[in-house]
C-alpha positions in Angstrom: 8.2 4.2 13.1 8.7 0.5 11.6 6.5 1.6 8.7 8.2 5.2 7.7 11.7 2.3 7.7 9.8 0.1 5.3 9.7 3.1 2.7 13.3 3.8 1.4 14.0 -0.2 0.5 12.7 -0.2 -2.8 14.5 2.7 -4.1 17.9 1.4 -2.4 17.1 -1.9 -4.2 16.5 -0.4 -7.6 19.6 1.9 -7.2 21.7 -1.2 -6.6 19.9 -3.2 -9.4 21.0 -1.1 -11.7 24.7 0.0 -10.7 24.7 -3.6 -11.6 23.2 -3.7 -14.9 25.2 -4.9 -17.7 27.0 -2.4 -20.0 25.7 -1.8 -23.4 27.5 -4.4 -25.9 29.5 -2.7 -28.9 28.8 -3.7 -32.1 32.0 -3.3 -34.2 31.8 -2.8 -37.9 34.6 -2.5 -41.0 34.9 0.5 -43.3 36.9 0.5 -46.3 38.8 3.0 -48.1 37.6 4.0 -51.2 39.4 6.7 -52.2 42.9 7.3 -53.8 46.0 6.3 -51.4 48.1 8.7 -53.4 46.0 11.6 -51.4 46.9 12.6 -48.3 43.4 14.5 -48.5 41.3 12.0 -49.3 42.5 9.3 -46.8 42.2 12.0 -44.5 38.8 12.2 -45.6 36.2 10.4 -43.2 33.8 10.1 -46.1 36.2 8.6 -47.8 35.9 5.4 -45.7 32.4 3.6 -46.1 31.2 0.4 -44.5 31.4 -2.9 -45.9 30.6 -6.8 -44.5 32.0 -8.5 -45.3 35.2 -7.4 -43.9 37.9 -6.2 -46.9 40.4 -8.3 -48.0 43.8 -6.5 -46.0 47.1 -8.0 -46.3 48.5 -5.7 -42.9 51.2 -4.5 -45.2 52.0 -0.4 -44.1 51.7 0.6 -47.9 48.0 1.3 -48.4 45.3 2.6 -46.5 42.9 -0.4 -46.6 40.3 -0.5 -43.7 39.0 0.2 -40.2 37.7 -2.1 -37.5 35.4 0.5 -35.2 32.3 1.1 -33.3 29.2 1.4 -35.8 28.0 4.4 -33.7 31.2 6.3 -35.1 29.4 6.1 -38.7 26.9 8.7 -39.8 25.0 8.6 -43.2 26.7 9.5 -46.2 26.4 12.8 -47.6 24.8 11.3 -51.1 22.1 10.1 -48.8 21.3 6.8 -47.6 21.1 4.8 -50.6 25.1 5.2 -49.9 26.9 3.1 -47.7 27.5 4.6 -44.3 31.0 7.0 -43.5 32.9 7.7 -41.0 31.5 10.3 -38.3 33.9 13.5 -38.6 32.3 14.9 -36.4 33.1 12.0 -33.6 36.5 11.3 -34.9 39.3 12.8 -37.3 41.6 10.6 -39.6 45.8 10.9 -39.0 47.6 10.2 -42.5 51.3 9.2 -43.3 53.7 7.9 -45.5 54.0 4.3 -44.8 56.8 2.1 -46.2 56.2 3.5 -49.7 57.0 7.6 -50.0 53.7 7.8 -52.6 51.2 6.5 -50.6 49.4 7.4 -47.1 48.1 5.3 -44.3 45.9 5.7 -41.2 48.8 6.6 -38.7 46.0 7.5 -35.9 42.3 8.5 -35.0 41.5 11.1 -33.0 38.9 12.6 -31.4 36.6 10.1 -29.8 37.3 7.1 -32.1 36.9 4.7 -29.0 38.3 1.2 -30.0 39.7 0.8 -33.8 41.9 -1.2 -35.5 43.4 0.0 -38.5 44.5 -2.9 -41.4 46.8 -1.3 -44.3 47.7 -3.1 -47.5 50.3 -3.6 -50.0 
């Protein structure tokens, strides 16, 4: 009997060992936009937004798309091919555009999807 008790311990110890393992750390990463803010389209556009380091110089003014703070596993390779700084992943996340303070330009109103954290920066 005390031996068939002796059994079940190691797998009740790995189970708890690793209910208490540490989550996987994100690795955040800045993409710039590279396209023209005069385009709803284009800002739109995930491959329009490629990833830099370091980060892009922003001034947080709602005029001008600028750049995203995100997850690197939100970016895929770019369609040119990998010579090509990497894009956004549409297929992970869509781009929300607007006017900001200026009627002829657009900025990142929103990311959809699953984006996961971001932080948006525009310019002037």
């Amino acid at each position: 009997m005390k031996k068939n008790l002796a059994r079940p311990i190691p797998v009740v110890i790995a189970i708890t060992a690793a209910s208490f393992a540490a989550p996987s750390k994100k690795t955040l990463t800045y993409v710039e936009f590279v396209g023209n803010p005069a385009s709803v389209t284009q800002v739109q556009d995930e491959t329009s937004w490629e990833e830099i380091s370091p980060a892009p110089n922003c001034n947080g003014v709602n005029k001008k798309a600028c750049r995203i703070q995100i997850d690197h596993s939100k970016l895929t390779i770019h369609p040119m091919g990998t010579i090509f700084p990497r894009v956004l992943n549409g297929a992970l996340l869509q781009i929300n555009a607007a006017h900001g303070i200026s009627i002829n330009y657009y900025i990142v109103s929103s990311l959809t999807g699953n984006p996961g954290a971001y932080v948006v920066t525009n310019q002037d």
